[in-house]
C-alpha positions in Angstrom: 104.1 117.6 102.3 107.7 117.4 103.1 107.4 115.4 106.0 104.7 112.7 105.1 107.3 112.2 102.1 110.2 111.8 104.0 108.1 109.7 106.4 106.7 107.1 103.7 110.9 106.6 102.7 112.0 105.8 106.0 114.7 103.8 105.3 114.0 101.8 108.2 110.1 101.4 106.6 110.8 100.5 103.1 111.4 97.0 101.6 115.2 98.2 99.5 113.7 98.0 95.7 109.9 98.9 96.8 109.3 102.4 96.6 108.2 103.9 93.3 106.8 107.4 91.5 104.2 107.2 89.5 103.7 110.7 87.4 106.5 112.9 86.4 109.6 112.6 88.1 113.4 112.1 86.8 116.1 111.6 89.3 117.6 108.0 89.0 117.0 107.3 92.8 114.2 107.9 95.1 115.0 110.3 97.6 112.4 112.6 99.8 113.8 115.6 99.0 113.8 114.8 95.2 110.7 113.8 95.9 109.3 116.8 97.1 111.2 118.9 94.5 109.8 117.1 91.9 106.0 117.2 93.4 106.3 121.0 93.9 107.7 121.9 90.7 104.8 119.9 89.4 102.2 121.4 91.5 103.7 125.1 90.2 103.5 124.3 86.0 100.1 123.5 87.3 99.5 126.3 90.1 98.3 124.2 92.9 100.7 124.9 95.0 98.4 126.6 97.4 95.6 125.0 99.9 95.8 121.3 100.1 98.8 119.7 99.1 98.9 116.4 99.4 96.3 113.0 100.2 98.4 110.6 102.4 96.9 107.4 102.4 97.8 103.8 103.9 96.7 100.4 102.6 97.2 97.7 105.4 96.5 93.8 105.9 95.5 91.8 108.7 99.0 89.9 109.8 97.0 86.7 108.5 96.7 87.7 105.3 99.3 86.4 103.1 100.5 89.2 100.7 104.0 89.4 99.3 105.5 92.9 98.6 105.0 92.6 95.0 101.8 91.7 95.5 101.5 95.1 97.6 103.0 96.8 95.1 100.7 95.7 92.2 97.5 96.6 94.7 98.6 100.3 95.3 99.6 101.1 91.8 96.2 99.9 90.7 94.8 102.4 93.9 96.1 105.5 92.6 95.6 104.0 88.9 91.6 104.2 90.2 91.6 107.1 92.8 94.8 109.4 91.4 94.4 108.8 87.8 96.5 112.0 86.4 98.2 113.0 89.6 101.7 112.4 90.9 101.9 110.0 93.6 104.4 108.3 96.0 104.4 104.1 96.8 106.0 102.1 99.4 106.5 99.1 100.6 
């Protein structure tokens, strides 16, 4: 789980100001290891911290598709609002 998180926040990946938590999480900046901290300590209140950890999943656009990054952001909140209702997840841009 580590590593798909600090994949996803690639600085080199991510848009500056377009990565976001939804779920519980409390450090003022987004960092993978904060990240993970914050999913695991999660996952252990709730003891799933065993078998499968994590769903990784990528929404993409044809390159004539015109979608701004808010508008990308707006469409995967409203993914894990549908398929993660209740669950931690990680967004970015």
């Amino acid at each position: 789980m580590k590593n798909v998180i600090q994949y996803v926040l690639q600085e080199k990946k991510v848009i500056d100001g377009y990565a976001d938590i939804i779920g519980p999480y409390e450090p003022d900046r987004i960092t993978y290891d904060d990240v993970y901290q914050a999913f695991l300590e999660e996952k252990k209140i709730w003891k799933k911290d065993s078998g499968r950890m994590y769903a990784h999943n990528i929404i993409s656009f044809h390159r004539d598709e015109k979608v701004n990054p808010e508008e990308c952001m707006e469409i995967a909140r409203k993914f894990c609002d549908q398929f993660f209702s209740g669950h931690q997840s990680l967004i970015a841009v």
